[in-house]
C-alpha positions in Angstrom: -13.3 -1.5 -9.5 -13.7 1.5 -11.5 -10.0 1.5 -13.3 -8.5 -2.0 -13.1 -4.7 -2.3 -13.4 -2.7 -5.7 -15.2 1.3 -6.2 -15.3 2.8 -8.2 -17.8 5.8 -8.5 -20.0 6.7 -5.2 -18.9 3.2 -3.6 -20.2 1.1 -2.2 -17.9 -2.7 -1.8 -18.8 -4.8 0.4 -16.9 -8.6 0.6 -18.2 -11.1 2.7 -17.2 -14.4 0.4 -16.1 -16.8 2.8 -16.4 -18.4 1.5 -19.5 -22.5 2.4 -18.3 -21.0 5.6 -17.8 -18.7 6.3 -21.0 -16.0 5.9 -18.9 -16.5 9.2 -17.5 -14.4 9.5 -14.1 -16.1 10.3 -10.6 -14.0 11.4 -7.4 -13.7 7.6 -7.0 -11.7 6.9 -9.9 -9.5 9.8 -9.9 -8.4 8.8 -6.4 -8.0 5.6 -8.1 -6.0 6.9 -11.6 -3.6 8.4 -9.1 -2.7 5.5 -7.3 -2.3 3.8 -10.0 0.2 6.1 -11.8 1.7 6.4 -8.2 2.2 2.7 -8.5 3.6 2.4 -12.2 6.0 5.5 -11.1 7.7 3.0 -8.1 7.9 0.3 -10.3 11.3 -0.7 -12.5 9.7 -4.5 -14.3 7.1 -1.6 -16.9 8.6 -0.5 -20.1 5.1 0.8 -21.8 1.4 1.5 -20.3 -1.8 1.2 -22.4 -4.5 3.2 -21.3 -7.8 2.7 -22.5 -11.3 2.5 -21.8 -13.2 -0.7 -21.4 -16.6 -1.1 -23.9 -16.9 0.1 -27.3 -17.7 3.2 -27.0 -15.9 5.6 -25.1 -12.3 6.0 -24.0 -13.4 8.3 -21.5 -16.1 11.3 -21.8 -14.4 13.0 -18.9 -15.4 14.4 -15.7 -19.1 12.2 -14.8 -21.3 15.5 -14.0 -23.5 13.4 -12.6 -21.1 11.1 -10.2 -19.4 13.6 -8.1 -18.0 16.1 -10.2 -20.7 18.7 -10.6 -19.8 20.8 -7.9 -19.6 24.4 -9.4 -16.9 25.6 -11.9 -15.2 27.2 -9.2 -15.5 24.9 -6.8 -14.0 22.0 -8.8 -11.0 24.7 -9.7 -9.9 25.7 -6.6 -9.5 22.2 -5.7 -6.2 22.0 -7.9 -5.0 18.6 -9.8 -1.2 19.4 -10.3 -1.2 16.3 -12.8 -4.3 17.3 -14.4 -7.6 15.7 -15.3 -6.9 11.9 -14.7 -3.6 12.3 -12.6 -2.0 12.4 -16.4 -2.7 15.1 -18.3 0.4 16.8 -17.5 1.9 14.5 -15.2 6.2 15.1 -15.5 6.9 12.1 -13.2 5.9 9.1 -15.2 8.8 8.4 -16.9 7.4 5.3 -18.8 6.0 5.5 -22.3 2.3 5.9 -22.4 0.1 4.6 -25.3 -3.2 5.6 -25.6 -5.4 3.1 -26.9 -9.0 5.2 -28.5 -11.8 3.0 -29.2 -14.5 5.4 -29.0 -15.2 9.2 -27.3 -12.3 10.9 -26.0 -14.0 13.9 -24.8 -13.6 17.0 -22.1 -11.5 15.3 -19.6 -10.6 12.4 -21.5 -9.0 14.8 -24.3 -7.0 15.9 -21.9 -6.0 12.7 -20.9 -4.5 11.8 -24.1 -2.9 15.1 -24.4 -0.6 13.6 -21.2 -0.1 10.3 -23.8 2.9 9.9 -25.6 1.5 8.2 -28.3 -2.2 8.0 -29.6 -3.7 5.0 -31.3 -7.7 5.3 -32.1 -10.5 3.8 -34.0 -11.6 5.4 -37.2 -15.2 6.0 -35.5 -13.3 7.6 -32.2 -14.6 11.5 -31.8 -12.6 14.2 -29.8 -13.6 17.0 -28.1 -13.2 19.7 -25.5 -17.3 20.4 -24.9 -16.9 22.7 -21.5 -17.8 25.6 -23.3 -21.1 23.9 -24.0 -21.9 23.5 -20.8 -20.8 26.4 -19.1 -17.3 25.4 -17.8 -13.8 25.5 -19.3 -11.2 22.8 -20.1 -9.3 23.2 -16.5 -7.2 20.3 -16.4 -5.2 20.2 -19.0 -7.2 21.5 -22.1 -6.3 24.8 -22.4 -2.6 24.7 -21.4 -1.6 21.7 -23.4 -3.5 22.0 -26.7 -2.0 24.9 -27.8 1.3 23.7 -26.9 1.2 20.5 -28.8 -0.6 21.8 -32.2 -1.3 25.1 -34.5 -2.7 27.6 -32.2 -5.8 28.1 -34.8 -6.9 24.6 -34.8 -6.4 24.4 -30.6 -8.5 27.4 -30.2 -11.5 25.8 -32.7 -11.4 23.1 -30.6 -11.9 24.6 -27.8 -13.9 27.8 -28.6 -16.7 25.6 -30.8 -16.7 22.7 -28.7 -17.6 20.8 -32.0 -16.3 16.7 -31.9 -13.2 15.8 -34.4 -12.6 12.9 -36.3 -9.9 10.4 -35.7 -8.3 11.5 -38.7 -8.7 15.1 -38.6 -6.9 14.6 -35.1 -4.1 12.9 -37.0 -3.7 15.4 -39.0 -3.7 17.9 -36.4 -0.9 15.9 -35.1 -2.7 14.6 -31.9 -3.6 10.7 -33.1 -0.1 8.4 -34.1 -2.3 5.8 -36.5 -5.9 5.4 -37.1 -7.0 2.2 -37.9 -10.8 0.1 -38.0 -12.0 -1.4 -34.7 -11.3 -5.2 -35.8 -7.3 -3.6 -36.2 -7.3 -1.4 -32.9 -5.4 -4.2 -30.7 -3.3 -5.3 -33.2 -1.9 -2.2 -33.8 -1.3 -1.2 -30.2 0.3 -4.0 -29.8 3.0 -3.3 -32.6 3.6 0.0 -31.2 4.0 -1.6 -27.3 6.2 -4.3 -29.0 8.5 -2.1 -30.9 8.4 0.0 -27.3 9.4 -3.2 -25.5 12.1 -4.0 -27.6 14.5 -1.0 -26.3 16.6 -0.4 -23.2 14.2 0.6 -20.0 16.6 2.6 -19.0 16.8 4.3 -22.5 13.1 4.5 -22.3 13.0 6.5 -19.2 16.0 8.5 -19.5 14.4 9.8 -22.7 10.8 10.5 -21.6 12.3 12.0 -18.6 14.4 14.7 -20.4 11.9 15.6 -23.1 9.6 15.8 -19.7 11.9 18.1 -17.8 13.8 20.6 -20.3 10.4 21.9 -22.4 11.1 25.0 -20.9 15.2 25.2 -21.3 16.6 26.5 -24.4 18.6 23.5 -26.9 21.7 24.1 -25.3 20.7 24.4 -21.3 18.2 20.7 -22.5 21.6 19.4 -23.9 23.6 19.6 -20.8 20.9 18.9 -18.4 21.6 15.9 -16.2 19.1 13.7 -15.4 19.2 10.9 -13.0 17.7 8.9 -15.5 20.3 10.0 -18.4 22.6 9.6 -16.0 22.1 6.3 -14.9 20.9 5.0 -18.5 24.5 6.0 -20.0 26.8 4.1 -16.9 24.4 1.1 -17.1 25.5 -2.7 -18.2 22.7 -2.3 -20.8 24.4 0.3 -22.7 27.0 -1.7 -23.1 24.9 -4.8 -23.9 23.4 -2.8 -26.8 26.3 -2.1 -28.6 27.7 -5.6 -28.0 24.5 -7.5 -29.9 24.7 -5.3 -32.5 28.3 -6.0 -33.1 27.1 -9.7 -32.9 24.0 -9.2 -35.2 22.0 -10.8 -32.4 19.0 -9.4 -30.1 19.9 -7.5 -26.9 19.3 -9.1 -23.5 18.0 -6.3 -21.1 18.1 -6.2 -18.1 17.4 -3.1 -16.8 20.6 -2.1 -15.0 
């Protein structure tokens, strides 16, 4: 199966199983990333996903030109992703945390993939890109509305008007990559971040991802008094009370999701 899907502890990891192909994605596994994330979005026993690519040396080098996606520019356009390139990129209804695990090429579409991440981990070899313009197309799904959005508006249009390759720590210090670490500390580092992710409230955990994901566009205030279901059901939940009670008892707090 092109992207393979494993629940456990409350960590979903979805790989992309591509590897012969950088992980690029064909028609077949974007039908198959949306399921998925259709999946994880029904689901209440996931607190965190890890996305990644399987192999060494690609996270994903985005849209497989030669598996089904190269169909002219305007062809592949008009068909419209309203979640962007992967079902992700700007996906609003996947209200659990999602860490993107880079251990190698994160390129065109697979950029734009971890621009729908919440938080980036990647290998000190990993290279990012937005290529299109190389090629004759433009970053559609996700690319060039995200980028500038989420860092300096010089250093989003470089990206995308030189289609160079970044770093893993020049990304980091665009703000895009969390921690960069060497490829025998890649796992162990992801999982710190999933464990520290693990350790809070679900509810708390959705209700936040939720409101950052739904009140970009409001002013502070209008964000503020916005209520979402999930605020709304995190804050009248036994697990806000069970919070406060273990830390009154200096002990660690038994969730249970309701």
């Amino acid at each position: 199966m092109s992207v393979s899907l494993t629940i456990e502890d409350r960590v979903a990891r979805v790989t992309l199983n591509r590897p012969d192909r950088m992980n690029a994605v064909d028609a077949e596994t974007e039908e198959r990333l949306e399921s998925v994330w259709t999946e994880i979005e029904t689901r209440d026993d996931i607190s965190c996903v890890v996305l990644t690519g399987s192999g060494e040396k690609a996270f994903c080098a985005g849209a497989d030109l030669k598996g089904g996606s190269g169909s002219s520019g305007f062809d592949y356009w008009t068909v419209g992703r309203e979640n962007g390139f992967g079902g992700l990129a700007f996906r609003r209804t996947l209200d659990v945390p999602v860490i993107a695990r880079i251990n190698g090429y994160a390129l065109g579409g697979g950029f734009e993939m971890v621009l729908g991440c919440d938080i980036v981990i990647a290998v000190d070899t990993a290279r990012f890109g937005l290529p299109e313009a190389r090629v004759g197309r433009m970053p559609l799904d996700g690319g060039m509305v995200l980028l500038q959005r989420k860092i300096p508006f010089n250093r989003a249009m470089a990206v995308m008007l030189t289609g160079r390759q970044f770093g893993a720590s020049e990304m980091a210090s665009y703000g895009v990559v969390n921690e960069v670490v060497s490829a025998a500390e890649l796992d162990a580092a992801v999982d710190r971040w999933v464990s520290d992710i693990v350790a809070c409230a679900p509810l708390s955990l959705r209700a936040i991802k939720q409101t950052v994901n739904r009140t970009a566009h409001l002013s502070p205030a209008e964000a503020q008094a916005l209520r979402t279901p999930a605020l709304i059901k995190a804050l009248k939940s036994e697990d806000a009370m069970e919070g406060v009670a273990a830390f009154r008892e200096k002990r660690a707090p038994v969730w249970r999701g309701r």
